[in-house]
N, C-alpha and C positions, 0 to 999 in steps of 0.2 A: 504494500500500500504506500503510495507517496504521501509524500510531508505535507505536501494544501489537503489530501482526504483526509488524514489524519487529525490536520489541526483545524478543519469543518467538521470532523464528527465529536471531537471534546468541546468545541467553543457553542452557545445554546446560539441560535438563529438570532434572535434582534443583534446580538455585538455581531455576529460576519456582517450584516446589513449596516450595519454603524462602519464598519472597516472598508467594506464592498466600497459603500455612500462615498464615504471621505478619500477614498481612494483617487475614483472619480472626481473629485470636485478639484482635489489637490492636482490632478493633470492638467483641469482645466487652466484652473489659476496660473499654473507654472507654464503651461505651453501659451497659453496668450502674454505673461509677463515674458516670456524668453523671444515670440515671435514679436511685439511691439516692441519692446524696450532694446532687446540685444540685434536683429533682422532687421528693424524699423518697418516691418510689414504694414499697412493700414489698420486698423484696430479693428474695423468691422470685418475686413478679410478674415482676420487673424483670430477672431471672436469664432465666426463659423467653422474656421477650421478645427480650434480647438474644441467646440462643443462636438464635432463630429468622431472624433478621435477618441472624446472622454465618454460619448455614449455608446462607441464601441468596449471603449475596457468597464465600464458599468455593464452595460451586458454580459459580457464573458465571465466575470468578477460575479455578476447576481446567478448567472445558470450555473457555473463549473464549484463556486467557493459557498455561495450564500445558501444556494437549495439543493447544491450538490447531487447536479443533474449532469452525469458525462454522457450522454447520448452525443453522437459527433456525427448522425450520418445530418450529409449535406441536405436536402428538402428538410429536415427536421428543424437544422436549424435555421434555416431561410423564413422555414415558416413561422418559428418563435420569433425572429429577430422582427420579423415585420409587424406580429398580432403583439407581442412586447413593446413596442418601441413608439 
């Protein structure tokens, strides 16, 4: 059993969601402060891109870690990521 099953099946479900959450938000934050500030990309650019990035590792992070769902076949997850998102 790997180390993320492991330490999803000891920690209770709202802290992975707490961890999953802040995960995310922390990408976001960081990849808009490092694409404006450090790129000087335009902020609204830089805005979407980073929300797009942080709602993929929010996804990944809520199905693999939070509810500790490893289903990996392709349609399965296209079809979560879409009825999710």
């Amino acid at each position: 059993m790997g180390h993320i099953k492991k330490l999803a099946v000891r920690l209770p479900r709202p802290l992975r969601y707490l961890i999953s959450g802040g995960t995310a938000a922390l990408v976001n934050f960081s990849l808009l402060a490092l694409l404006v500030e450090v790129l000087g990309l335009w902020y609204l650019a830089a805005s979407v891109f980073a929300f797009a990035i942080a709602l993929l590792v929010s996804f990944t992070l809520q199905k693999f870690f939070t509810f500790a769902d490893h289903t990996r076949a392709q349609n399965v997850l296209a079809r979560q990521f879409s009825l999710y998102t």
